[in-house]
C-alpha positions as CSV (number, residue, x, y, z in Angstrom):
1,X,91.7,216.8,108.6
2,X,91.3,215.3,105.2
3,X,92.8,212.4,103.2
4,X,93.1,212.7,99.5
5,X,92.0,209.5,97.4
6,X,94.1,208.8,94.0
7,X,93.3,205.9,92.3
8,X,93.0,205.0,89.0
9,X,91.4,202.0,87.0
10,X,89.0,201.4,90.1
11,X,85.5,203.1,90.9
12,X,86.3,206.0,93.2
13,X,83.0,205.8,94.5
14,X,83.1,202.7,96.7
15,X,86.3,203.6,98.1
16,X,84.9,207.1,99.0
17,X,82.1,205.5,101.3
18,X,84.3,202.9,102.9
19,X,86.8,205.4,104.2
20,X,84.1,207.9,104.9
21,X,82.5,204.9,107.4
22,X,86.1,204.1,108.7
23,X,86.8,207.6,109.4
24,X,84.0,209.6,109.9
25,X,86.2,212.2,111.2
26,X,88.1,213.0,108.6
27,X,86.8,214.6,105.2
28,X,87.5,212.2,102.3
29,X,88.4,214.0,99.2
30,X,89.8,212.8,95.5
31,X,91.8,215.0,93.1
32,X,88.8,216.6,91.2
33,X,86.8,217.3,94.5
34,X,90.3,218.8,96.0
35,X,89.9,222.7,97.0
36,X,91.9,223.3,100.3
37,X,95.8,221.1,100.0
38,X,96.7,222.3,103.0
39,X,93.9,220.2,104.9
40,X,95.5,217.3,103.6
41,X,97.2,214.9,106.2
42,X,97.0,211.6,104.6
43,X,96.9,210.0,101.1
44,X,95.8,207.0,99.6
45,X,96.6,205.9,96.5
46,X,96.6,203.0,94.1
47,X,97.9,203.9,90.4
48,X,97.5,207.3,91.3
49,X,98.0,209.3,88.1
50,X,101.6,211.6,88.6
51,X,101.8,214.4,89.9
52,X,98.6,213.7,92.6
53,X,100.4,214.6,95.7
54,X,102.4,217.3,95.2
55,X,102.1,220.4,97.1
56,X,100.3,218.9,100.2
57,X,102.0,221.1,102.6
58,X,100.6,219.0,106.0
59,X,101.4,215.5,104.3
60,X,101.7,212.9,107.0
61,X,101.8,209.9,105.3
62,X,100.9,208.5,102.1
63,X,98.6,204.5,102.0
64,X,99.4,201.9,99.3
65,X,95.8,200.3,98.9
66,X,98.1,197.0,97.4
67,X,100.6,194.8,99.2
68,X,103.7,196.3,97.0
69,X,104.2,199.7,96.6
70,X,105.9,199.4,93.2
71,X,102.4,201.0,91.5
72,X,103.6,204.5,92.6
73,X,107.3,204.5,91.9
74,X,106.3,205.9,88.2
75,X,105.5,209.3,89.9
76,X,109.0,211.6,89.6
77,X,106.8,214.3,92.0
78,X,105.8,212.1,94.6
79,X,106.6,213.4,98.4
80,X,109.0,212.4,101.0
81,X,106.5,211.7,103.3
82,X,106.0,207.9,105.0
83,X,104.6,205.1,102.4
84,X,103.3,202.4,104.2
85,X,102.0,198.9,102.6
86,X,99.0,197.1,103.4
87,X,99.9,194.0,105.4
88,X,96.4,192.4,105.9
89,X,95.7,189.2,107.3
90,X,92.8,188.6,104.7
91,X,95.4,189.5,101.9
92,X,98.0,187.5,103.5
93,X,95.5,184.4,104.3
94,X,94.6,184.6,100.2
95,X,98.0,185.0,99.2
96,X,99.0,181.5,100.9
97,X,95.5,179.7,99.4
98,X,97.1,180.4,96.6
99,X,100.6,179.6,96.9
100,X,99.3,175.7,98.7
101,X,96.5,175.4,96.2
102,X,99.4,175.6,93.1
103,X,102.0,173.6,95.1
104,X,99.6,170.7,95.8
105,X,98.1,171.0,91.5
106,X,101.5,170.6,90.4
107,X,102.2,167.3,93.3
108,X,99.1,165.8,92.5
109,X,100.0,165.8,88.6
110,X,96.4,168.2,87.9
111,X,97.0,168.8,84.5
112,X,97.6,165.5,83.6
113,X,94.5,164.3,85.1
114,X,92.7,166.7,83.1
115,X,94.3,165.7,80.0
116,X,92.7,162.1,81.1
117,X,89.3,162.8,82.2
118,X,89.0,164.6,78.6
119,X,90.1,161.8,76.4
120,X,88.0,159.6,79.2
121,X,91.1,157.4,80.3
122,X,91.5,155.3,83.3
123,X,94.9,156.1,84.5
124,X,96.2,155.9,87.7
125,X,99.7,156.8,89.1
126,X,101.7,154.4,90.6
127,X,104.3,157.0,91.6
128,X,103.0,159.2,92.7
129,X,105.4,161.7,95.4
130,X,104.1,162.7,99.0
131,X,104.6,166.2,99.8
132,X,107.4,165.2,101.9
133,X,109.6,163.7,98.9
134,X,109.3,167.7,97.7
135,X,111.5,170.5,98.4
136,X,109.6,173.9,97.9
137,X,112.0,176.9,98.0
138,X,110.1,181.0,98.5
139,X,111.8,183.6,97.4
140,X,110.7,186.8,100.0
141,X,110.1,185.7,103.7
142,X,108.0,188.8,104.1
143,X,104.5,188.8,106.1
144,X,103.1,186.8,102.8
145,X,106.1,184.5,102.1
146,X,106.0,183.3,105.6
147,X,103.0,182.6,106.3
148,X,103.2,180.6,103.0
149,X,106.5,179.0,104.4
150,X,104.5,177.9,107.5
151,X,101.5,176.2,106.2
152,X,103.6,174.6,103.2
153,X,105.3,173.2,105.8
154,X,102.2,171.9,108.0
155,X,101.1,169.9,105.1
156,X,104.5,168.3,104.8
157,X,106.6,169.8,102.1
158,X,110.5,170.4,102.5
159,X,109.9,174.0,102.9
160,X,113.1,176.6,102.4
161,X,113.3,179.9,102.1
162,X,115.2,182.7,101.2
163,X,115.6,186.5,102.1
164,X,118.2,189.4,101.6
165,X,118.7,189.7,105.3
166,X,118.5,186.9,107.9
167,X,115.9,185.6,109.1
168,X,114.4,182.9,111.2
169,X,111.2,180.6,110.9
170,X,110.1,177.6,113.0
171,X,109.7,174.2,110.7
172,X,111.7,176.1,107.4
173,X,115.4,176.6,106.4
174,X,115.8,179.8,105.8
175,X,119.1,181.4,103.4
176,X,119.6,184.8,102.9
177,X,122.3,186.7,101.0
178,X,124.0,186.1,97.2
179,X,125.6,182.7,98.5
180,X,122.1,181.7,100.3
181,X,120.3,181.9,97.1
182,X,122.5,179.4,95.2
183,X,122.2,177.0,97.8
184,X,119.0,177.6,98.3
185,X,118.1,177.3,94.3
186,X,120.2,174.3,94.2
187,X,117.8,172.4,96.6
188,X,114.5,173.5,94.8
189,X,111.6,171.2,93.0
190,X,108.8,173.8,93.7
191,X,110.5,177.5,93.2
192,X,107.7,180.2,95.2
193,X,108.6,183.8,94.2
194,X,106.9,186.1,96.6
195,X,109.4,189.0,96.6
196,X,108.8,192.8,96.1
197,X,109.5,194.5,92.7
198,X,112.5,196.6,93.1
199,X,115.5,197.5,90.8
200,X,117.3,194.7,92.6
201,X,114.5,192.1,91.9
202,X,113.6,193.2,88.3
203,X,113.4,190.3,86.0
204,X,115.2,188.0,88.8
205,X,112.9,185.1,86.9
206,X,115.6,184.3,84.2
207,X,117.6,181.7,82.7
208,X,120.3,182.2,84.3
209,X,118.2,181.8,87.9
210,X,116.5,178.7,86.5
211,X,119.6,176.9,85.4
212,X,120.5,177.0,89.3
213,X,117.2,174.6,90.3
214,X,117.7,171.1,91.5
215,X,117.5,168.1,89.1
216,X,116.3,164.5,89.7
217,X,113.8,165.6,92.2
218,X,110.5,163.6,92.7
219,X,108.6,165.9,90.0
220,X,110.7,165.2,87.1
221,X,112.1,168.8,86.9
222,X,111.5,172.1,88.8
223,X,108.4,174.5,88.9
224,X,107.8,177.9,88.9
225,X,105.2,179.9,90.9
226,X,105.2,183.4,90.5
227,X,102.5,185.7,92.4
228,X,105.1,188.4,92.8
229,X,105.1,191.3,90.4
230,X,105.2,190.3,86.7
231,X,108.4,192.6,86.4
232,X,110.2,190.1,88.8
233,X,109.6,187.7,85.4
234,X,111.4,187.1,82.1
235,X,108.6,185.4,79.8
236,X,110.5,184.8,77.2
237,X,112.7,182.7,79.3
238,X,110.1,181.2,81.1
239,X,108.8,179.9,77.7
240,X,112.6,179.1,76.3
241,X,113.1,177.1,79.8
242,X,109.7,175.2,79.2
243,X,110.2,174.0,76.0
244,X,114.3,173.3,76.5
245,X,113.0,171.4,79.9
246,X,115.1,173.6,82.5
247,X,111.5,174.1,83.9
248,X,109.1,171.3,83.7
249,X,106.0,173.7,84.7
250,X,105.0,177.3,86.1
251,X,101.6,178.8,87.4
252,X,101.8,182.5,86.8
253,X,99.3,185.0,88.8
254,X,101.3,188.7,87.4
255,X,102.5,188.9,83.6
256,X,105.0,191.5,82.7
257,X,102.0,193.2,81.0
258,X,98.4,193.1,82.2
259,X,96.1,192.0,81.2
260,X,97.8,189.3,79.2
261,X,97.6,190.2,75.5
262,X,95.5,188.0,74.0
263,X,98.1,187.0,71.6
264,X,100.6,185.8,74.2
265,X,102.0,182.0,74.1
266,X,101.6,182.0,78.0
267,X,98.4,181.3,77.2
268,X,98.4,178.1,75.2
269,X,101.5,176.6,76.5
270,X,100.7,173.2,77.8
271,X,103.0,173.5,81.2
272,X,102.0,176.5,82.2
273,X,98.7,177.5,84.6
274,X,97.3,181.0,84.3
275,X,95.1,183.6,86.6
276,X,94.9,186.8,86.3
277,X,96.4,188.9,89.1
278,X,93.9,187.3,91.6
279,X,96.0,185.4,93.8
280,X,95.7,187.8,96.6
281,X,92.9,189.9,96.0
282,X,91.9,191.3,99.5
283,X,88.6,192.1,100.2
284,X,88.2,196.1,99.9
285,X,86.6,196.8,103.1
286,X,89.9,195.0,104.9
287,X,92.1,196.9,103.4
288,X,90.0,200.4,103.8
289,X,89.7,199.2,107.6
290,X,93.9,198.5,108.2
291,X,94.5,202.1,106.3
292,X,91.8,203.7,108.6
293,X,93.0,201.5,111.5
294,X,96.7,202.9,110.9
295,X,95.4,206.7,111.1
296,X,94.0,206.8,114.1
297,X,97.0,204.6,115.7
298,X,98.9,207.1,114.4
299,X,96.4,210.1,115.4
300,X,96.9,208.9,118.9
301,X,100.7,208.6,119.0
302,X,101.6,205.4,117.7
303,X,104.0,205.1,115.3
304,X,103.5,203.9,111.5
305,X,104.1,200.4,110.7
306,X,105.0,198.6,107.4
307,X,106.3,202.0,106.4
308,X,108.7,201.1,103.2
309,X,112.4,201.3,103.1
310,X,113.4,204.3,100.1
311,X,116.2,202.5,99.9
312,X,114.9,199.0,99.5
313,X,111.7,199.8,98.0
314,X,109.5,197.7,100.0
């Protein structure tokens, strides 16, 4: 049995051993090394380049090597086989550093501290807010979104969190639906967007959405954290909302282009924290292990898990 290996913008190479070490089994082939498609089983792809997986006659099941599966929706030919999504406990543990690392920078007041130690002023804050004076609403109660829900909520934050279907999670509110989003929005400071990139979703991150975030809370306005998909985003209104003070600050991870042109005004704006697409960067040998770990499961009679929703997209 063989798997076929599409990537593109990564070193093949790497890949190509981990997978070979994972599954010494199988033959591990890429799409200039490919001579025999009908010895292909499984595929793994990440940006794949269209057209990679047609005509794979024994196709079991094709392996996102991300957390969203939104990379490969740009291929018309792609197969109706199973897609299934990585859902790693290293990615998900990163994913929630992240998320707690940002909430507590924009509590604390960072920037302005930085602003201080560079001009070499003594300032403290006498009003300072305690995570507990915060509401912090997620958008996406998936594997990632949760676990962020959970730990935001250890460290004391009013933690809420919303979903398209129901859902329930111990120590957070949780809303779903059109209706549970307003009243979810309503009750914001820190606004988490965690969701998948889907036609539904696409530039969710408007005006319109922002103009539904609480007022008078603790940090003088509401915050944006997206570490998403940049296409859940609309810059421009993020910047408009900035400067107009619908938003009073955003940390962004995934830009509506990467990498950021180097001309952008996300850059430079004052209120607004940039990294690049690094928020949840798993470590490769994970992720080759939990696609390896999947084939044989499913080599043994197990069914897949995590397979996406064609309908839903994620």
């Amino acid at each position: 049995m063989s798997l076929l290996l599409a990537v593109t913008g990564w070193d093949e190479a790497p890949w190509i051993e981990r997978f070979k070490r994972h599954l010494p089994e199988h033959l591990i082939v890429t799409p200039a090394t490919l001579t025999d498609r009908a010895s292909i089983r499984y595929g793994v792809s990440w940006r794949h380049a269209p057209g990679a997986f047609v005509d794979l006659p024994n196709l079991k099941a094709l392996f996102s090597l991300g957390a969203g599966v939104d990379h490969m929706a740009h291929d018309p030919l792609l197969p109706r086989a199973p897609i299934v999504r990585v859902v790693d406990p290293d990615l998900r543990d990163r994913m929630s550093e992240w998320v707690v690392m940002r909430a507590l920078m924009h509590l604390r007041g960072v920037r302005r501290l930085e602003r201080q130690q560079a001009a070499r002023v003594w300032r403290d804050d006498r009003d300072q807010p305690a995570a507990r004076d915060v509401r912090v609403g997620i958008l996406g109660l998936g594997a990632l979104g949760a676990d962020s829900a959970r730990k935001l909520s250890l460290i004391g934050f009013r933690t809420m969190g919303w979903s398209r279907t129901a859902r329930a999670l111990d120590g957070v509110e949780c809303f779903h639906g059109e209706g549970g989003l307003d009243a979810m929005l309503a009750r914001t400071d820190i606004l988490v967007c965690l969701l998948p990139l889907t036609q539904a979703t696409r530039g969710i991150l408007n005006m319109r959405l922002f103009a539904k975030l609480a007022r008078g809370g603790r940090l003088g306005g509401p915050v944006l954290l997206n570490a998403g998909r940049g296409g859940l985003q609309v810059e421009s209104d993020i910047l408009a909302a900035l400067d107009d003070g619908t938003l009073k600050a955003a940390s962004l991870d995934v830009f509506e282009t990467e990498p950021l042109a180097q001309d952008s005004p996300l850059w430079s704006h004052p209120a607004i924290w940039i990294s690049p697409h690094d928020a949840s960067m798993s470590e490769p040998d994970a992720v080759a292990r939990y696609v390896a770990a999947s084939i044989l499961a499913f080599e043994r009679g197990e069914p897949l898990r995590n397979v996406v929703d064609p309908a839903l997209g994620y």
